[in-house]
C-alpha positions in Angstrom: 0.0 0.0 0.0 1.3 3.9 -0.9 2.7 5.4 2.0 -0.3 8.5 1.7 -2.5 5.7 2.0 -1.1 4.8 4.7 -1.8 7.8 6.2 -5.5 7.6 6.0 -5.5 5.3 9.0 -3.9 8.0 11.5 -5.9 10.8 12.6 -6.8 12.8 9.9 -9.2 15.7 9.3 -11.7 16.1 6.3 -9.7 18.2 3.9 -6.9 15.7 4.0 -9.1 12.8 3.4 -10.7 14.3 0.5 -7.1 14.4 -0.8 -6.2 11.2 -0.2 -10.0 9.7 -1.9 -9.7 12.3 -5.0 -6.2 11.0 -5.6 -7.2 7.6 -5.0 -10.2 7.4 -7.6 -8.1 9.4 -9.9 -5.2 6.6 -9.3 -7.7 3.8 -10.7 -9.4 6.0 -13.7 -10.4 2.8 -15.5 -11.7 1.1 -12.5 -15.2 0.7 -10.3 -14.8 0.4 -6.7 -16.6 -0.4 -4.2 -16.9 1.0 -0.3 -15.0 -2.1 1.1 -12.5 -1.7 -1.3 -11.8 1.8 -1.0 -12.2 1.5 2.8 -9.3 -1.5 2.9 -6.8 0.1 0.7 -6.9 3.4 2.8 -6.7 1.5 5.8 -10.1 3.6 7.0 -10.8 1.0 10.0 -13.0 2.8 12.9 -16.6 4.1 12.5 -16.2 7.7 12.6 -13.4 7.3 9.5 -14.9 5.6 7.1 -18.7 8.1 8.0 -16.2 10.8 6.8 -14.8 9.2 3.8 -18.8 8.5 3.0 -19.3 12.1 3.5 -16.6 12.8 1.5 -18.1 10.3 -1.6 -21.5 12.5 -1.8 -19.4 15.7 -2.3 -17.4 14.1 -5.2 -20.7 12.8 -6.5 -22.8 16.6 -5.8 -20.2 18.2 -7.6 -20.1 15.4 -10.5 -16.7 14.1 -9.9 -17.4 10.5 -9.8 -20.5 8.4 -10.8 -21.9 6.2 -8.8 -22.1 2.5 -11.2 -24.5 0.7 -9.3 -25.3 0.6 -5.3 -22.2 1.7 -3.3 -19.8 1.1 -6.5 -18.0 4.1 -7.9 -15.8 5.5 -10.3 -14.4 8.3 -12.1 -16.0 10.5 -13.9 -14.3 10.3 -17.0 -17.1 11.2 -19.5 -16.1 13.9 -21.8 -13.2 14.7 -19.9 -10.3 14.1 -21.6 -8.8 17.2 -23.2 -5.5 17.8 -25.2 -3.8 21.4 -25.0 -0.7 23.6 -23.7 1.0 23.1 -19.9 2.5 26.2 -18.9 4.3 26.0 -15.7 4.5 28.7 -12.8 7.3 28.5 -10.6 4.9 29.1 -7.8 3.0 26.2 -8.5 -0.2 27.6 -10.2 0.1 25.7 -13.1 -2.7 26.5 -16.0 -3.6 24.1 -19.3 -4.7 26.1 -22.4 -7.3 23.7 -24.4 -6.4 23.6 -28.0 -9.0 25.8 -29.9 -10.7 28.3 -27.9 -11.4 27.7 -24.0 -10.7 28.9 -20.5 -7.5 28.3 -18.8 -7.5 24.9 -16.6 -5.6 25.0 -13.3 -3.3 22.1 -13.0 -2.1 21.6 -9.2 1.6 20.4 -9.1 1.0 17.4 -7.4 -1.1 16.7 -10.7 1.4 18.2 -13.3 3.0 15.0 -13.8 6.6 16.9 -14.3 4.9 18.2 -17.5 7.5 21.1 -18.5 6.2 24.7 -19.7 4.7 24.6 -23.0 4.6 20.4 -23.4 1.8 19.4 -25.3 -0.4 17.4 -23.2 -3.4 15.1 -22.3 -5.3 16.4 -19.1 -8.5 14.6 -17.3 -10.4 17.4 -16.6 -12.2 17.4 -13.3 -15.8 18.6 -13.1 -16.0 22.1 -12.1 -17.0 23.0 -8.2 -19.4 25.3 -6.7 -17.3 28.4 -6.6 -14.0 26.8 -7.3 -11.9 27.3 -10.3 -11.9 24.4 -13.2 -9.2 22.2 -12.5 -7.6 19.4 -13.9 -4.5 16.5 -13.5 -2.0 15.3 -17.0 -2.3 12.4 -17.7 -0.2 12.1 -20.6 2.5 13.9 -22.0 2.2 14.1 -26.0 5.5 16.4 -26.4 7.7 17.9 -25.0 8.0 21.3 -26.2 11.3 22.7 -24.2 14.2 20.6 -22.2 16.9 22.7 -21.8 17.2 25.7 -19.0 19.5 28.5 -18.2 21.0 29.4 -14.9 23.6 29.7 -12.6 25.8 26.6 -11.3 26.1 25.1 -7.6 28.8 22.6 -7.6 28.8 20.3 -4.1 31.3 17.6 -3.8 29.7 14.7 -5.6 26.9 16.7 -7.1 25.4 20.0 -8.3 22.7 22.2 -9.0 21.2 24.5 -11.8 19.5 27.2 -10.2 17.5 29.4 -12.6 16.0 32.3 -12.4 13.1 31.3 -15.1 9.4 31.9 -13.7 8.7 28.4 -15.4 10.6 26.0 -13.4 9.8 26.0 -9.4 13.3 23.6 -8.5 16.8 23.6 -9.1 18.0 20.7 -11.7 19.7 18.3 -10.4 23.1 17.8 -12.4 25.6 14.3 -11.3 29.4 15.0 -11.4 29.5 13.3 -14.1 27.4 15.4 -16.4 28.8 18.8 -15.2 30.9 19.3 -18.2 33.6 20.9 -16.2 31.7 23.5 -15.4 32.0 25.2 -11.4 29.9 27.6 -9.1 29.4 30.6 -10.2 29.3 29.5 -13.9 26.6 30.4 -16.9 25.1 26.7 -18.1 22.7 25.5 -20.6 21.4 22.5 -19.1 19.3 19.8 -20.9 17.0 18.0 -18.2 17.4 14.2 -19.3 14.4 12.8 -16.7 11.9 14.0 -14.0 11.8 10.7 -11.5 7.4 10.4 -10.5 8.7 10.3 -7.0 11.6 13.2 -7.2 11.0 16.4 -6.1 14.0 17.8 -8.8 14.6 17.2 -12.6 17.4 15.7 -13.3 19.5 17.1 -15.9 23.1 17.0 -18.4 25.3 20.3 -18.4 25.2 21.1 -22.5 27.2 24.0 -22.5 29.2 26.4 -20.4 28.3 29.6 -21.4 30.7 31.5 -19.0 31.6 33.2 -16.0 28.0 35.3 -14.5 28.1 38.9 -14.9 30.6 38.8 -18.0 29.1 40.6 -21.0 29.2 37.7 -23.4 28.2 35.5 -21.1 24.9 37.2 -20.2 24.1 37.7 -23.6 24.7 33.8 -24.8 22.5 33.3 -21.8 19.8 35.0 -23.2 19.9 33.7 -26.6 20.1 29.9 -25.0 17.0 31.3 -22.2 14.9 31.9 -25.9 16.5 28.9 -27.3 18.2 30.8 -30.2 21.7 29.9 -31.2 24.8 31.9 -30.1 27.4 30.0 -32.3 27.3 29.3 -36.1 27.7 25.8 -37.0 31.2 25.3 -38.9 29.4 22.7 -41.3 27.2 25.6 -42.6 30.2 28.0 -42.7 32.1 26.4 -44.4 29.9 25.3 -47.5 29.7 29.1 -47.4 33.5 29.8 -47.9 33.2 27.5 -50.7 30.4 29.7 -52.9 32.9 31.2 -55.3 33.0 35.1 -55.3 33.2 35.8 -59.0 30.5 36.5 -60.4 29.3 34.6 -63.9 29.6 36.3 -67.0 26.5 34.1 -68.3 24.4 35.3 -65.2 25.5 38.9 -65.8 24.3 39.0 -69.5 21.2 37.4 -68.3 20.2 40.4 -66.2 19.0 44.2 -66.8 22.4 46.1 -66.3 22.0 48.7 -63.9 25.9 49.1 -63.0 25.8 52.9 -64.8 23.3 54.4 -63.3 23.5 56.3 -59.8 23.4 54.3 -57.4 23.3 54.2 -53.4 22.9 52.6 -49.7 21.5 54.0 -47.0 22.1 52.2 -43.8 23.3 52.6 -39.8 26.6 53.9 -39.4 27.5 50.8 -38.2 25.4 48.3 -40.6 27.9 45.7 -42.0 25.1 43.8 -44.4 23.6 46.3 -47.1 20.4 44.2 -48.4 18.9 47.4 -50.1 20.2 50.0 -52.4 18.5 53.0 -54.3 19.3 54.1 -57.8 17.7 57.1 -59.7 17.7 59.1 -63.1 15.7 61.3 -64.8 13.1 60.2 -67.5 11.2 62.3 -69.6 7.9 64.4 -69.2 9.1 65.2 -65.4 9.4 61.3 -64.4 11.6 59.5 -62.5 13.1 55.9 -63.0 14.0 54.6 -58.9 14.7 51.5 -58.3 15.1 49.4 -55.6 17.5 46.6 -55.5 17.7 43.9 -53.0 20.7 41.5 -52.2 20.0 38.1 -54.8 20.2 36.2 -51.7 18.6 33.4 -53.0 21.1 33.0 -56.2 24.0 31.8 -53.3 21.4 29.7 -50.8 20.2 26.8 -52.7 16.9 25.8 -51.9 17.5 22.8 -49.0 20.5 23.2 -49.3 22.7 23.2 -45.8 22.9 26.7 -45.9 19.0 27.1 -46.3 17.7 24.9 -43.4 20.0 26.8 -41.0 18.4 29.9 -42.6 14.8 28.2 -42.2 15.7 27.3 -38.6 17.0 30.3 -37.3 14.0 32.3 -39.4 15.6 35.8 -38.8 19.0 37.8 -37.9 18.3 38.5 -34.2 19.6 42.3 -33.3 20.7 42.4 -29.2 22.5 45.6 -27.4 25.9 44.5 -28.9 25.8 42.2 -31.4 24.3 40.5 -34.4 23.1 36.9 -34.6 22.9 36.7 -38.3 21.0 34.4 -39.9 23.1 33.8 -42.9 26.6 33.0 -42.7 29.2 35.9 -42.3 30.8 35.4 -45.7 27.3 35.6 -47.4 25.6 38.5 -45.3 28.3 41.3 -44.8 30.3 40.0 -47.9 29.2 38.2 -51.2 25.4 39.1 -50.5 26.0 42.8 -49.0 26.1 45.4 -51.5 28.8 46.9 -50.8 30.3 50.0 -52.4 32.2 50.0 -56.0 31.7 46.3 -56.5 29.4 44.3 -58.4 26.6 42.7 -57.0 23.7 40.4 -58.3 20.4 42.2 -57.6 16.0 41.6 -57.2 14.5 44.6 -58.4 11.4 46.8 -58.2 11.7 49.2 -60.4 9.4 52.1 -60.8 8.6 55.1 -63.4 7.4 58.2 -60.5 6.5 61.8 -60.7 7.6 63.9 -58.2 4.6 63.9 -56.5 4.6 60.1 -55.8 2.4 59.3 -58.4 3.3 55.7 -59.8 2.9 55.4 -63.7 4.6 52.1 -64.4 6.4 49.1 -62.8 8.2 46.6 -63.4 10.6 43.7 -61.6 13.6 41.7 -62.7 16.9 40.4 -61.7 19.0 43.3 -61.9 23.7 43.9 -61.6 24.3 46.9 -59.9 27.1 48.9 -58.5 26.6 51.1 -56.0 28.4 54.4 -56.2 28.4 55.3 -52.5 27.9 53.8 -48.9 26.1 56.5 -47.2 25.2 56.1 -43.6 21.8 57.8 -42.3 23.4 60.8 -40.5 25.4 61.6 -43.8 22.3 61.7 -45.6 20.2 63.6 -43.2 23.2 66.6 -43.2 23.1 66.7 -46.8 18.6 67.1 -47.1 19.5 69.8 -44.1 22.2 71.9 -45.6 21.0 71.1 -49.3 24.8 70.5 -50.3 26.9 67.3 -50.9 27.7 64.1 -53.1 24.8 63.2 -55.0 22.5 65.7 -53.7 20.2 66.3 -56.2 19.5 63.1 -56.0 18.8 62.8 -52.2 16.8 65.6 -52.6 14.4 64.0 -55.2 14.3 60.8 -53.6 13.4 62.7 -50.3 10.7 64.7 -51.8 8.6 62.0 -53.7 8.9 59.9 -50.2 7.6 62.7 -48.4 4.5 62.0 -50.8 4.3 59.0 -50.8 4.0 58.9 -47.3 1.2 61.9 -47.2 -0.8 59.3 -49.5 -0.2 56.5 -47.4 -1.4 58.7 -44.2 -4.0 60.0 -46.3 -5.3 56.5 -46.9 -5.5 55.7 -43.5 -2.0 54.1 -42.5 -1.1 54.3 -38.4 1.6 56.8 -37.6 4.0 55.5 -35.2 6.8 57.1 -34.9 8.5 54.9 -31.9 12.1 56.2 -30.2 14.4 53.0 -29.4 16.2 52.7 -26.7 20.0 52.6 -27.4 23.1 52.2 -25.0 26.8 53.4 -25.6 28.9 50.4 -24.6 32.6 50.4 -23.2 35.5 47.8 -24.5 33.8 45.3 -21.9 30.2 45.8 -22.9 29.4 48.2 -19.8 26.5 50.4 -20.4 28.3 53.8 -20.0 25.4 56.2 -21.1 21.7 56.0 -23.0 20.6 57.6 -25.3 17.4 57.9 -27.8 17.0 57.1 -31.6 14.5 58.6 -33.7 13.2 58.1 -37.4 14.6 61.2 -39.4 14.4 62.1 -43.1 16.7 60.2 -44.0 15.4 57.0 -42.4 11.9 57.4 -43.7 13.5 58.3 -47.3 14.6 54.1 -47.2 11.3 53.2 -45.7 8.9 54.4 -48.2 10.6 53.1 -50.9 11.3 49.7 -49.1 7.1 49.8 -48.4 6.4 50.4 -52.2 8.6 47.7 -53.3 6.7 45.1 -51.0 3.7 45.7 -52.0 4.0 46.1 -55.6 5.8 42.3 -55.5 2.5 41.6 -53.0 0.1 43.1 -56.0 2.0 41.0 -58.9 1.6 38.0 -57.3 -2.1 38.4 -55.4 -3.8 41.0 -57.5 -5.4 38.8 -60.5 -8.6 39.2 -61.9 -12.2 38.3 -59.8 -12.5 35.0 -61.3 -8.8 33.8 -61.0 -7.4 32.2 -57.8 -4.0 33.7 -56.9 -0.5 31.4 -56.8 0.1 30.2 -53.3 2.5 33.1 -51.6 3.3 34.5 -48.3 2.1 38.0 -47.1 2.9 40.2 -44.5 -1.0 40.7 -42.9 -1.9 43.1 -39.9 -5.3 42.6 -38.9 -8.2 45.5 -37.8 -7.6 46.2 -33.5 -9.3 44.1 -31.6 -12.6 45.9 -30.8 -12.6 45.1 -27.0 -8.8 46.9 -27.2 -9.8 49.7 -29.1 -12.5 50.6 -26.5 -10.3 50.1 -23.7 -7.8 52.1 -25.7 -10.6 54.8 -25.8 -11.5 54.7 -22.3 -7.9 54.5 -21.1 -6.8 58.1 -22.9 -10.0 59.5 -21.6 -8.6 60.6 -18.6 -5.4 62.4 -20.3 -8.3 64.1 -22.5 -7.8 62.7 -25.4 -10.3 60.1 -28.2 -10.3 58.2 -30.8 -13.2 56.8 -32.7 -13.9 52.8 -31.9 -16.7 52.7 -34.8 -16.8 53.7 -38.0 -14.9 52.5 -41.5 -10.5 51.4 -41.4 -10.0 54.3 -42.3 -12.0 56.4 -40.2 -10.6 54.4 -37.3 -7.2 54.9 -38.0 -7.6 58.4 -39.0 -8.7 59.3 -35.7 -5.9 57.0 -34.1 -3.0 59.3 -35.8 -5.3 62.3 -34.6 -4.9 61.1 -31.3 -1.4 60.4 -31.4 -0.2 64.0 -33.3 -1.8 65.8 -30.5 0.1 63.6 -27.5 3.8 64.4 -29.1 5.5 66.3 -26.8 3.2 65.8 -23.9 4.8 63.9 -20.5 2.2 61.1 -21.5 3.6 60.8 -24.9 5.5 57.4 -24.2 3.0 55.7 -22.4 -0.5 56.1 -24.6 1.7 55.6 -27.4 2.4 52.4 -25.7 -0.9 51.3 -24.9 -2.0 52.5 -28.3 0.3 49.8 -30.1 -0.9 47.0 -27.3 -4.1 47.7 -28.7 -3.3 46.6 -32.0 -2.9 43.3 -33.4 0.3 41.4 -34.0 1.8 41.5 -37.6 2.3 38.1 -39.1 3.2 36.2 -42.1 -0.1 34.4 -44.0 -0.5 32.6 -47.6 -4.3 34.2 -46.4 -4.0 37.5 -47.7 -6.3 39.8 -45.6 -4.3 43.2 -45.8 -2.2 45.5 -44.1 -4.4 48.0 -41.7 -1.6 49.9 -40.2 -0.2 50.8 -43.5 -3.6 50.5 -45.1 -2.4 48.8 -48.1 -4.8 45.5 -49.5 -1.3 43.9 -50.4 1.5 43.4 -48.5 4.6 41.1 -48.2 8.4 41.0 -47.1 10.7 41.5 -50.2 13.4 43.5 -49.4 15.8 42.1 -46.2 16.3 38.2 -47.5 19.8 38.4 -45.8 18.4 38.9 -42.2 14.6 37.6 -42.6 13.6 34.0 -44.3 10.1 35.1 -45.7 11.7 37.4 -47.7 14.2 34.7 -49.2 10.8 32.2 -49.6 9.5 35.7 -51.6 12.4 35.7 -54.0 12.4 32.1 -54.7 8.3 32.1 -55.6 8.5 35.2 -57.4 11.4 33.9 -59.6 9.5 30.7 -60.2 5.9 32.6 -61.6 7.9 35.2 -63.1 9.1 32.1 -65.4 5.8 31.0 -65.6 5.7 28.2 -62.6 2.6 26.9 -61.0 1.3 27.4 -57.9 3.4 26.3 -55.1 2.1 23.6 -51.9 -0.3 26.1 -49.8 0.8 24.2 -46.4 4.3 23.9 -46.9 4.1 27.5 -46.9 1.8 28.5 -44.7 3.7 26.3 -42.1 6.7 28.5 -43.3 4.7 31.5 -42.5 3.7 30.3 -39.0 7.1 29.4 -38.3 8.3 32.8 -39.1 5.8 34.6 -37.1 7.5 32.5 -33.8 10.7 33.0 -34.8 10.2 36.7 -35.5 8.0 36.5 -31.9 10.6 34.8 -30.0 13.9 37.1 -31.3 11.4 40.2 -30.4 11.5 38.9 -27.0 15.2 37.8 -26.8 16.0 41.6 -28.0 13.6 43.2 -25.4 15.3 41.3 -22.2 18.8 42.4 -23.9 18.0 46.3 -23.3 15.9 45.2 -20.1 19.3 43.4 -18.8 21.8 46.7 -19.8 19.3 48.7 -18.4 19.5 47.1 -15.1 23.2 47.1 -15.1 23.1 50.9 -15.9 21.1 52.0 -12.9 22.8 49.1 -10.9 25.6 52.3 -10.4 22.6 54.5 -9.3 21.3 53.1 -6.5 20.3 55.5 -4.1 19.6 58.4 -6.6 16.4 59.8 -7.3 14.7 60.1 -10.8 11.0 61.3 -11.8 9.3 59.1 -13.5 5.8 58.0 -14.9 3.3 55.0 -13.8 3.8 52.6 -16.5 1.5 50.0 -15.5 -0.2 49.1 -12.5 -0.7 45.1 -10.8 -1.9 43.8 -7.8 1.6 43.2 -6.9 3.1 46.7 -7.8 3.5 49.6 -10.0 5.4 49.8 -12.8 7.7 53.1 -12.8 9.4 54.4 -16.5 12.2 57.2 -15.6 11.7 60.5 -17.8 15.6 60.6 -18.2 16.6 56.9 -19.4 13.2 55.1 -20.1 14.3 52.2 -17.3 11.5 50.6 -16.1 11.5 49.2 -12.5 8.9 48.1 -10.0 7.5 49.8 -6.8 6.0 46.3 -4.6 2.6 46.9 -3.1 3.8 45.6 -0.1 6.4 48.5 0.1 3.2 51.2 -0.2 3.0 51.0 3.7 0.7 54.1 4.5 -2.3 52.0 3.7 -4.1 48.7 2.2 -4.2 49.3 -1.3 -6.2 46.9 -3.6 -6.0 47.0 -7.5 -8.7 47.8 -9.6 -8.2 46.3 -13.1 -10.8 48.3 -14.9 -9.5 51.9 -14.0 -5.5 50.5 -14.1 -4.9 52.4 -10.7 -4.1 50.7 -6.8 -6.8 52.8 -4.7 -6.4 53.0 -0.5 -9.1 51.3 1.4 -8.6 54.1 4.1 -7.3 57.0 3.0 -8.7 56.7 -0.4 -4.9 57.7 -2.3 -4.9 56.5 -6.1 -2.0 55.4 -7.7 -2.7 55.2 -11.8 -1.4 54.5 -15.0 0.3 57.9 -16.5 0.5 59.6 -13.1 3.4 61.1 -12.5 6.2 59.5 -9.4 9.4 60.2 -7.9 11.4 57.2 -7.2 14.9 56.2 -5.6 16.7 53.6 -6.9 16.5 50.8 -4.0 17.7 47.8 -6.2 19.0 46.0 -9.6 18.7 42.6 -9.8 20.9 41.8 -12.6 19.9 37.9 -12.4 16.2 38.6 -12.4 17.1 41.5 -14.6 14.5 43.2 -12.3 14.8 47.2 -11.0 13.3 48.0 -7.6 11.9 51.6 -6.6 11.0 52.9 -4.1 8.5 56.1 -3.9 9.6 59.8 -2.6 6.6 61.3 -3.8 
């Protein structure tokens, strides 16, 4: 008999017992028991226990969580119950199991979690929901496992050693033998693959995979979070080196194939520090006032045959991944910044859009082909920008004609009801070591928004080739960039939400009325002290950008067609654009819808997933920054509000760090998620979203990558 059966015979209360019968029953899913039975195995011998475990029967039956077979035989009520979804683990045991398709979320007790990891596919018995209880439910099988490995800091004993992490997914340290540490000692970064979860363990057990480092080195921390997002930190030499061995000439044959672009003026425009130029610019004059521009792309996919070894690195990694300091790339090095890059005064193989535009961005004809180009300048934003300002330097005629017909083209675009939003990024300036010595802000300029016009024109004309056909054609199978209409729950909350700052937008109405009224909203905020923050909630109202063979439109540029033509060195979609547009160009049928729409999906994750990777880089330099402030004091803004704290953004530096409700000590403050605010039950005080604090800097948790505050005012 199980030792918690054992129990049963001691003295024991009611809540207890119904553990010990609920587990039972659920112990012997298949089976019907009757009362001797169930009295024998829990050893339930004297009057007054085995009354209570009766009493305890009718409650399970009341609230429908066993049947009763015939008289005084029993079993689980396993009708309908079975339901396959997502685990996701809490490191405070509040486990919850998303059902696949739409449903509420299931809480799965850990004594019921079956060591299911976060994000495992699994099978859960669902038990039948109690009078004013919260569903809950027990895995029964795990279908697969979606995430093994962990990232955290060693804790080497004598004969054995630990992997403490900091991840809000796992509540206990791994387990690691001696003989799986990999050489690794205390103190030290490890990926660590957990290799089996014992039913009767209270620990995973797990296999050092890598030591990433020393903790609180800069490349260390940063390989931790790639591994934390399972994205790669290393390139694989096997990939590499087929790389080096793409020759570097280019084909006369392929040349001669190609329209020959290699006289006219042409340019990139990229970061100062930009190594891999996908994109260039050329320009000359036509006649009758019209412009020939056109905008050539790195032949990416003329290098990276299709399944090739080079490719399903590519397809796995999905996209470069940008962090403070560095560039995970998803091509190899000699492809991306070298044969692929277009770099200035040398030949390079080219995808082109190529338009014939007045000065007032009107579009009179287009047309695409693989293009040779060489560009006539590397020009870095900043350079640009000084020449539009002081209307003087190398090719600026040309600058200034590019400039204007963009600023048209973006009136139209505005005009036709595309969201303005013009978002800062937070930047650091690094030492030799990767130490955060400063921040500082980057904004979208001229010259920035010169490149990004033409970049959005060039996608969606390749978009309209391929998906525009006539009303009783079906379009060839090919992947767009959609952006669905806001949510219209979101939008209302948006509304209600910038309300109190005085401001509306319009929550009915057509698209374009809708957004209309969004950019409204958002031209009279710049410059205000709320600026950062409804322009924050304003893009969380709106609805994640993704890749779809479903073509549904782009609302926040308010353009019907839309795809991702012109970065295949650092994004995969763009490379599966290329290839499909090559293959119809020449006159090829439609390509296999699920292959890529699967593509698509796995695109949207990847893109998803390096989003988040890049986000807990700046959060983790951020920390380390104001980990030399501690003590100083900073006015800030509410930038969101929990039951467990508010969250303070600093005017100066944008760090965001946490004031604990617990540490709000002149009263009992409860949170009211309707109105985003904590409110006192006594004295009535009302902390909300957008007020303005002033906070100290009480402390930086650089292993939590987690700022605490504490209020002054």
């Amino acid at each position: 008999m199980k030792k918690k059966e054992k129990e049963a015979s001691k003295r024991i209360n009611k809540k207890e017992l119904a553990d010990i019968v609920s587990d039972f029953f659920r112990s012997k899913t298949n089976e019907t028991l009757n009362l001797e039975y169930i009295f024998s195995e829990l050893n339930l011998t004297s009057h007054p226990q085995k009354m209570l475990c009766i009493d305890i029967i009718h409650t399970l039956l009341d609230d429908d969580r066993i049947i009763e077979i015939s008289k005084n035989k029993f079993r689980i009520n396993n009708h309908g119950t079975m339901m396959t979804g997502i685990f996701q683990r809490k490191s405070n045991g509040k486990n919850s199991f998303i059902p696949e398709g739409e449903g509420e979320p299931i809480f799965v007790a850990e004594r019921n979690s079956a060591h299911a990891m976060n994000n495992d596919k699994v099978e859960i018995a669902f038990f039948a929901k109690r009078k004013n209880k919260e569903a809950e439910g027990e895995v029964v099988k795990i279908i697969e496992h979606a995430n093994d490995t962990f990232v955290g800091k060693l804790q080497v004993g004598k004969s054995y050693a630990f992997l403490v992490t900091e991840s809000r997914k796992l509540a206990n340290d791994i387990f690691i033998p001696k003989e799986n540490l990999k050489g690794g000692k205390s103190g030290d970064k490890a990926l660590v693959k957990v290799t089996e979860w014992p039913e009767e363990a209270k620990n995973p057990i797990g296999e050092v995979i890598d030591i990433l480092g020393q903790t609180g080195q800069n490349d260390t921390e940063m390989n931790a979070i790639l591994a934390e997002y399972g994205l790669p930190y290393v390139y694989p030499q096997a990939v590499e080196k087929a790389a080096d061995k793409i020759p570097a000439e280019i084909n006369p044959k392929e040349i001669a194939k190609r329209e020959d672009f290699r006289n006219v003026t042409t340019f990139t425009i990229d970061p100062k520090d930009a190594k891999d130029f996908d994109d260039a610019l050329s320009i000359r004059p036509l006649k009758d006032n019209l412009w020939e521009v056109g905008i050539h792309i790195a032949d990416a996919t003329y290098y990276v045959q299709e399944d090739g070894i080079i490719d399903k690195e590519a397809v796995k990694r999905a996209t470069s991944v940008y962090l403070v300091d560095r560039t995970i790339p998803m091509l190899p090095e000699r492809l991306c910044n070298n044969l692929c890059s277009l770099r200035q005064d040398e030949e390079k193989l080219t995808f082109s859009v190529i338009f014939d535009i007045d000065i007032k961005g009107n579009i009179k004809k287009t047309h695409i082909a693989h293009t040779v180009i060489k560009s006539n300048r590397r020009f870095a934003y900043e350079e640009v920008q000084e020449i539009l300002d002081k209307k003087e330097g190398l090719f600026k005629d040309e600058l200034i004609t590019l400039d204007t017909i963009a600023k048209a083209l973006r009136q139209k675009r505005f005009k036709a009801g595309a969201i303005n939003f013009d978002r800062f990024e937070v930047k650091f300036e690094l030492d030799e070591k990767g130490k955060p010595i400063s921040v500082y802000f980057k904004t979208s300029t001229d010259a920035n928004k010169l490149v990004e016009e033409f970049m959005l024109i060039a996608n969606r004309a390749v978009a309209e080739k391929i998906g525009k056909v006539p009303s009783n054609t079906k379009p060839k199978v090919f992947p767009y960039r959609i952006h669905e209409i806001p949510n219209p729950e979101k939008l209302e909350n948006l509304s209600q939400f910038i309300a109190r700052f005085g401001y509306k937008v319009r929550t009915t109405g057509t698209k374009a009325d809708i957004s209309k009224s969004i950019n409204h909203m958002l031209d009279d905020v710049q410059g205000k002290k709320a600026q950062n923050l409804i322009e924050t909630i304003a893009i969380r109202s709106m609805q994640k950008a993704r890749y779809s063979t479903e073509n549904i439109g782009h609302y926040g540029l308010a353009f019907d067609y839309y795809t991702h033509f012109t970065s295949p060195i650092r994004r995969y979609p763009d490379m599966m654009v290329h290839r499909l547009l090559t293959k119809y160009m020449d006159g090829g049928r439609s390509a296999s819808q699920k292959k890529y729409e699967d593509l698509c999906d796995h695109c949207s994750e990847m893109e998803q997933i390096a989003a988040n990777a890049e986000r807990s880089s700046v959060k983790y330099k951020q920390v380390e920054y104001m980990s030399e402030r501690l003590g100083q004091i900073y006015d800030g803004v509410i930038s969101g509000v929990t039951e467990w704290g508010l969250y303070v953004e600093l005017n100066e530096n944008k760090c965001e760090g946490m004031i604990p409700t617990r540490n709000l000590d002149d009263d009992y403050y409860e949170f009211d998620e309707k109105n985003y605010c904590l409110r006192g039950r006594r004295k009535h005080k009302v902390y909300s979203l957008g007020d303005a604090i002033t906070i100290r800097v009480a402390r930086a948790d650089l292993e939590k990558k987690q700022l605490d505050y504490e209020l002054i005012s």
